[in-house]
C-alpha positions as CSV (number, residue, x, y, z in Angstrom):
1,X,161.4,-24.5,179.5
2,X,162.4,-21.1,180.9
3,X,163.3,-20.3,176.8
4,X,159.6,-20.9,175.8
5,X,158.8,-19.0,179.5
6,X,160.5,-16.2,177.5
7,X,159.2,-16.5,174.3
8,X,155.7,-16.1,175.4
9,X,156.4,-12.9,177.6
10,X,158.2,-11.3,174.2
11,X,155.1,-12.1,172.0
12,X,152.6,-10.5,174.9
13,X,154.4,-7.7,174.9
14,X,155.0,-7.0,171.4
15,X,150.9,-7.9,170.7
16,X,150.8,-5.2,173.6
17,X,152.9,-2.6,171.8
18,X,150.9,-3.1,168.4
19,X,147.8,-2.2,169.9
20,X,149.1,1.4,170.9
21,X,147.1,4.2,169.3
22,X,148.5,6.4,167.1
23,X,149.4,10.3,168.8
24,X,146.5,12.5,168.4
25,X,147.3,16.1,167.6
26,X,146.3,19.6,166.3
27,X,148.0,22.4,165.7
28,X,147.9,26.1,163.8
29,X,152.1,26.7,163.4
30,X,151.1,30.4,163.7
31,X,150.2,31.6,167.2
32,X,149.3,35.4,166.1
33,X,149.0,36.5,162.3
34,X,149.5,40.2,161.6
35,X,148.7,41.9,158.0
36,X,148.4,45.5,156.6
37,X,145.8,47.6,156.2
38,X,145.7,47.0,152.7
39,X,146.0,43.2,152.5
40,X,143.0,41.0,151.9
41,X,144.3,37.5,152.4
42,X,146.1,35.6,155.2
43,X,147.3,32.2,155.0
44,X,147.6,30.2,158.2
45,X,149.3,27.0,158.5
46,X,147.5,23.6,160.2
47,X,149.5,20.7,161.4
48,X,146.3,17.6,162.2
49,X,146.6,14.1,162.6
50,X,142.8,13.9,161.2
51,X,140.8,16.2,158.7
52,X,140.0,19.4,160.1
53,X,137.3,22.5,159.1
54,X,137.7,25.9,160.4
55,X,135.0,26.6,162.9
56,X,132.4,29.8,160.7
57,X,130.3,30.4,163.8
58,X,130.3,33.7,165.3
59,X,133.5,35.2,163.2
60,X,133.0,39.0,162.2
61,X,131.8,40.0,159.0
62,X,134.8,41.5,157.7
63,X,136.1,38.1,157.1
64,X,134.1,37.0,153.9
65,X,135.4,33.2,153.2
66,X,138.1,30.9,153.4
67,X,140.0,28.8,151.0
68,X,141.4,25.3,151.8
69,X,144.3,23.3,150.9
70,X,144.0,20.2,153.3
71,X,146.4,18.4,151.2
72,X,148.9,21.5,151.9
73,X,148.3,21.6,155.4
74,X,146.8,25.3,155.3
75,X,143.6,27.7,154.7
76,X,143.5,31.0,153.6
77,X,141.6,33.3,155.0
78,X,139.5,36.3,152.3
79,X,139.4,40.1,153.2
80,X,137.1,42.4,151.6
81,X,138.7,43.9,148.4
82,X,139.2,47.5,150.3
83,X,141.4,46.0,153.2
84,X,140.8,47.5,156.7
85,X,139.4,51.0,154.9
86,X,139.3,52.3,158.5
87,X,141.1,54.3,161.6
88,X,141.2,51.5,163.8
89,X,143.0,48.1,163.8
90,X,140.5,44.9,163.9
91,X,141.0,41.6,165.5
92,X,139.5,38.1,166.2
93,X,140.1,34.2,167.2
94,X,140.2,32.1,164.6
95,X,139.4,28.5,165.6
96,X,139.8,25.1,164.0
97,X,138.1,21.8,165.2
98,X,139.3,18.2,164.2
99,X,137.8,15.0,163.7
100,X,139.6,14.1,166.5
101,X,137.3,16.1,168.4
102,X,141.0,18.6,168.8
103,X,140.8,22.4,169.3
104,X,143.4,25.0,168.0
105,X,142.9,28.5,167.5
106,X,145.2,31.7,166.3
107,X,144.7,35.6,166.7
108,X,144.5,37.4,163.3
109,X,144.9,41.0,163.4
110,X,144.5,43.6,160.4
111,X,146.4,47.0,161.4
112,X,144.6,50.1,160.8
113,X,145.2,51.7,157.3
114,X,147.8,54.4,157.9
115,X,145.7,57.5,155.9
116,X,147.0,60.6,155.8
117,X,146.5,64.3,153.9
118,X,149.9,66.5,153.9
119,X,149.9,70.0,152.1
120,X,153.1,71.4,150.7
121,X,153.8,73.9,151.3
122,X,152.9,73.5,155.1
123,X,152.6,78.1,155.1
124,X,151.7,80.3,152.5
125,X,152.9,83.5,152.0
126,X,150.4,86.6,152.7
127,X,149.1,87.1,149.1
128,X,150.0,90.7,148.0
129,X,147.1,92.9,148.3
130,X,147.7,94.1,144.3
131,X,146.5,90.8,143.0
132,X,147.2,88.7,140.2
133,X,149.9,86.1,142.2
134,X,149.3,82.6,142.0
135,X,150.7,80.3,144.4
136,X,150.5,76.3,144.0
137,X,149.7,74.0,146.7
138,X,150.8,70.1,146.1
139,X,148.1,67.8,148.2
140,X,149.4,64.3,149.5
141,X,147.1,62.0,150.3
142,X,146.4,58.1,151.1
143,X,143.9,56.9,150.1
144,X,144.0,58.5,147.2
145,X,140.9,60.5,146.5
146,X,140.4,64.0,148.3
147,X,138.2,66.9,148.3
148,X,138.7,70.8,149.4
149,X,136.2,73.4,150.8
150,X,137.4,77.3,150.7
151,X,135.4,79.8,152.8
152,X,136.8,83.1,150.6
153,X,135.1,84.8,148.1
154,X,138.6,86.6,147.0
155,X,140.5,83.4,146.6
156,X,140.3,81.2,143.4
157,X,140.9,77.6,143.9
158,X,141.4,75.8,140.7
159,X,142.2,71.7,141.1
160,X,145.1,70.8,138.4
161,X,144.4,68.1,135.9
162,X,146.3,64.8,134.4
163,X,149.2,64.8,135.9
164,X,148.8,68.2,138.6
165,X,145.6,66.4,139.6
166,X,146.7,66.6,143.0
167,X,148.1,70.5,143.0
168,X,145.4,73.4,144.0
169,X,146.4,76.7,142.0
170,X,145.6,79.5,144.5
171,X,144.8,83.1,143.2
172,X,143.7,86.2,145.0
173,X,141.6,89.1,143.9
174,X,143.0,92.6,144.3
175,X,141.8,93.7,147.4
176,X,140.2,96.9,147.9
177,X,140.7,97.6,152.1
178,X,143.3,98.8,153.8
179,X,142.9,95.6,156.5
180,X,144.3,92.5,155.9
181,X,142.3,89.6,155.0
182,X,142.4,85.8,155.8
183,X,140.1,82.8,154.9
184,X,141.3,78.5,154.9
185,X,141.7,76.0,152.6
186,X,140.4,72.7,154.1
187,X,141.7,69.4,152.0
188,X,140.2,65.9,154.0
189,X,139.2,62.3,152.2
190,X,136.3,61.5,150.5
191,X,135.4,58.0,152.0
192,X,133.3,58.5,154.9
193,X,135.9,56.6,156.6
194,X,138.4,58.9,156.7
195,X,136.2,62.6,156.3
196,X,137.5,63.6,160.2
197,X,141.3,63.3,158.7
198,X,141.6,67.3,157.0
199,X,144.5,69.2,156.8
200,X,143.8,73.1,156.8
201,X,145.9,75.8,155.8
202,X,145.4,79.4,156.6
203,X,145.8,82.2,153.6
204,X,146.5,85.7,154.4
205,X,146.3,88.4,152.1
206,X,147.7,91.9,153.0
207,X,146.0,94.8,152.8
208,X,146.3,98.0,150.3
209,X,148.1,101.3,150.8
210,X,145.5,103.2,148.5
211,X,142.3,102.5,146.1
212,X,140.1,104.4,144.3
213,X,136.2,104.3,144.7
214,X,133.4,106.1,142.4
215,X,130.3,106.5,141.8
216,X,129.4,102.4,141.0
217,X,125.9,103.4,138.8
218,X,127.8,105.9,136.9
219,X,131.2,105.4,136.7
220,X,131.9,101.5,138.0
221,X,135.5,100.4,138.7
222,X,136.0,96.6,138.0
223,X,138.1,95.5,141.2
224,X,139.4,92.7,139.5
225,X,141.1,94.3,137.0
226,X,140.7,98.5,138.3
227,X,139.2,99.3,134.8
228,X,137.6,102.7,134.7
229,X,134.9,102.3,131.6
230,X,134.1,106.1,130.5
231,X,131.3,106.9,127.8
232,X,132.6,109.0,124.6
233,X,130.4,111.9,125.6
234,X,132.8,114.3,127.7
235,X,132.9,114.1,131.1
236,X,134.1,115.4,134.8
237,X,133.9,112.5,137.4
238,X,135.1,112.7,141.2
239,X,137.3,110.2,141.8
240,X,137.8,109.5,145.7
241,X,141.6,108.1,146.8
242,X,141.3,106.8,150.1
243,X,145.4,106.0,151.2
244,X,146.7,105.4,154.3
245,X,149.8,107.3,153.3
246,X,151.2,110.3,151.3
247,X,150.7,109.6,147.4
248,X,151.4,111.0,144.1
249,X,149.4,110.4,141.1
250,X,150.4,111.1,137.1
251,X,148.0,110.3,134.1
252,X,149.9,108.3,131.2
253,X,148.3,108.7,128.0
254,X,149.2,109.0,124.8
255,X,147.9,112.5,124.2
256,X,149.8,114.7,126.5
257,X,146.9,117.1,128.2
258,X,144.1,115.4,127.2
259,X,143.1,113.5,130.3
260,X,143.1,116.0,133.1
261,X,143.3,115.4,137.0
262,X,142.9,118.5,139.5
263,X,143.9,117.4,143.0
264,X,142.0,119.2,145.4
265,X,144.5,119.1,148.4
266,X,144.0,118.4,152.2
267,X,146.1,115.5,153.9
268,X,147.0,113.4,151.6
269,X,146.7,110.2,153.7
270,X,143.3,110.6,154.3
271,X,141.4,107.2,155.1
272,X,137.9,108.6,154.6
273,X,139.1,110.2,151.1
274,X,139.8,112.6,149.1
275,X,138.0,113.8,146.0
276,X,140.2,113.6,142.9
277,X,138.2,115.6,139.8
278,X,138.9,113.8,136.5
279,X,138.1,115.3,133.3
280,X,138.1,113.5,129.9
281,X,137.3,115.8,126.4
282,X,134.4,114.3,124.2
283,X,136.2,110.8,121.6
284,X,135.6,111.6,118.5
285,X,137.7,108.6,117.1
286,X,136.0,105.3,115.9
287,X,138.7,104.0,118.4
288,X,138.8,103.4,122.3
289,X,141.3,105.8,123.6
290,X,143.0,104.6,127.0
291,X,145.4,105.7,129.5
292,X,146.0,104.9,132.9
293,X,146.4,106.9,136.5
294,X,149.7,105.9,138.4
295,X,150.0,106.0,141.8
296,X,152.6,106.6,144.4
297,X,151.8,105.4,147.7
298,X,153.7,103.6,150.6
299,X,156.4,102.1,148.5
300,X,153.7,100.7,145.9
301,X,152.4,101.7,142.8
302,X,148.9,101.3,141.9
303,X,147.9,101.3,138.1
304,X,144.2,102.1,137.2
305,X,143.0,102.2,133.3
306,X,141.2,104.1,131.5
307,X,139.2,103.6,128.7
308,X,136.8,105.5,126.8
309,X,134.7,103.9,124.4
310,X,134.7,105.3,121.1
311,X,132.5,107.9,119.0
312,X,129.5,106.2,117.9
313,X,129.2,106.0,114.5
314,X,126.3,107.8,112.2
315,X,126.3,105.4,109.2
């Protein structure tokens, strides 16, 4: 009797134990996912004892859409093809609901992208006030496309191409004051994005010792390249040399005496000027004939050319 007693109590409690539910569960294996700038996918990982759907409603709209892999036990969350094209990191909660009416949820965050401009070199040197130096400047920047603006009208910028495309060739006109002069170069991004990330760099050019100045209807002096342009006819000009110290001055030409300078004395280091007469005989050759005025001044020389245009021909 007391073994059947026993028999029956087994059986109960085994039909007990058989009725049991199964454990109900949810879970994202992730707690917080973290991804670069320039990433446009995350794949999270989801542990269910029943099918579960990632919950759409009130997600932000850099998340476009999701991919699932049920079977694999994770979805995959899709970025916009640019990445986080911005200053600032961006987060949000990502939930997932089950049909076992289970809740889970994980923090995605996409860093900021990490843009930046850096000019080499980070100082220029002053540009000599004689002209006709380049100096290169090599332009770093992430992302990848960049603009310049230049506020000097003596300063030629010129972007390289194929492989200088990020170098700006830098070169200054001859200057024509005693002062020095300064300007900057500012290089920033062209996506809106990024346009308050610049990098500036400050150019200097120093001043002259001495330049020449004539009459500009007349006589004009080109200041890029300090060409004097005479006619054939013979002629007497006044030259004016404005110098800051005492110069010199010879005429190189290839007829000795031909060209003829009469300096008119006074201090020779006269900022307001002093008259230099030039005279120049009648060119009766079908050819230009040129020479140049040297000058001495303050440890520099100073070249000007001259060249008068030839005899006009009667034919």
């Amino acid at each position: 009797m007391k073994t059947i007693l026993l028999s029956i109590i087994i059986a109960v409690l085994l039909s007990v134990s058989g009725c049991k539910e199964p454990e109900k569960y949810l879970r994202i294996v992730e707690k917080e996912v973290v991804i670069a700038a320039e990433e446009i996918e995350a794949t999270i990982t989801v542990e269910a004892s029943a099918s579960w759907m990632v919950d759409v409603s009130g997600l932000p709209e850099w998340i476009d859409e999701f991919e699932y892999d049920e079977a694999g036990g994770t979805f995959t969350v899709k970025l916009p093809s640019e990445g986080n094209a911005t200053l600032e990191s961006r987060s949000t909660v990502i939930r997932v609901d089950s049909g076992d009416g289970l809740t889970a949820s994980v923090h995605l965050t996409q860093l900021a992208m990490d843009a930046v401009i850096v000019l080499t070199p980070a100082a220029l040197e002053p540009f000599d006030g004689n002209g006709d130096v380049e100096q290169t400047l090599t332009v770093e920047a992430y992302p990848a496309e960049w603009t310049f603006t230049e506020d000097m009208d003596w300063l030629t910028v010129a972007r390289g191409e194929g492989d200088l495309y990020n170098t700006l060739v830098l070169t200054a006109a001859r200057s024509q004051q005693f002062e020095e002069r300064s300007g900057e170069i500012v290089v920033r991004h062209i996506a809106e994005a990024f346009e308050t990330l610049a990098d500036t760099l400050a150019v200097t050019q120093r001043g002259v010792n001495l330049f020449l100045v004539s009459d500009p209807e007349s006589i004009p002096i080109d200041p890029e390249t300090l060409e004097i342009g005479l006619p054939a006819e013979g002629i007497e000009i006044n030259l004016t040399v404005l110098a800051v110290a005492d110069w010199t001055v010879s005429v190189d030409q290839p007829e000795e005496g031909r060209a003829t300078l009469e300096i008119t004395g006074g201090e020779m280091n006269d900022t307001d000027g002093i008259e230099l007469p030039l005279t120049v005989p009648e060119n009766t050759a079908g050819e230009r004939y040129e020479f140049t005025l040297v000058f001495e001044c303050g440890g520099e020389q100073y070249t000007y050319k001259c060249v008068q245009a030839a005899a006009v021909s009667e034919d």
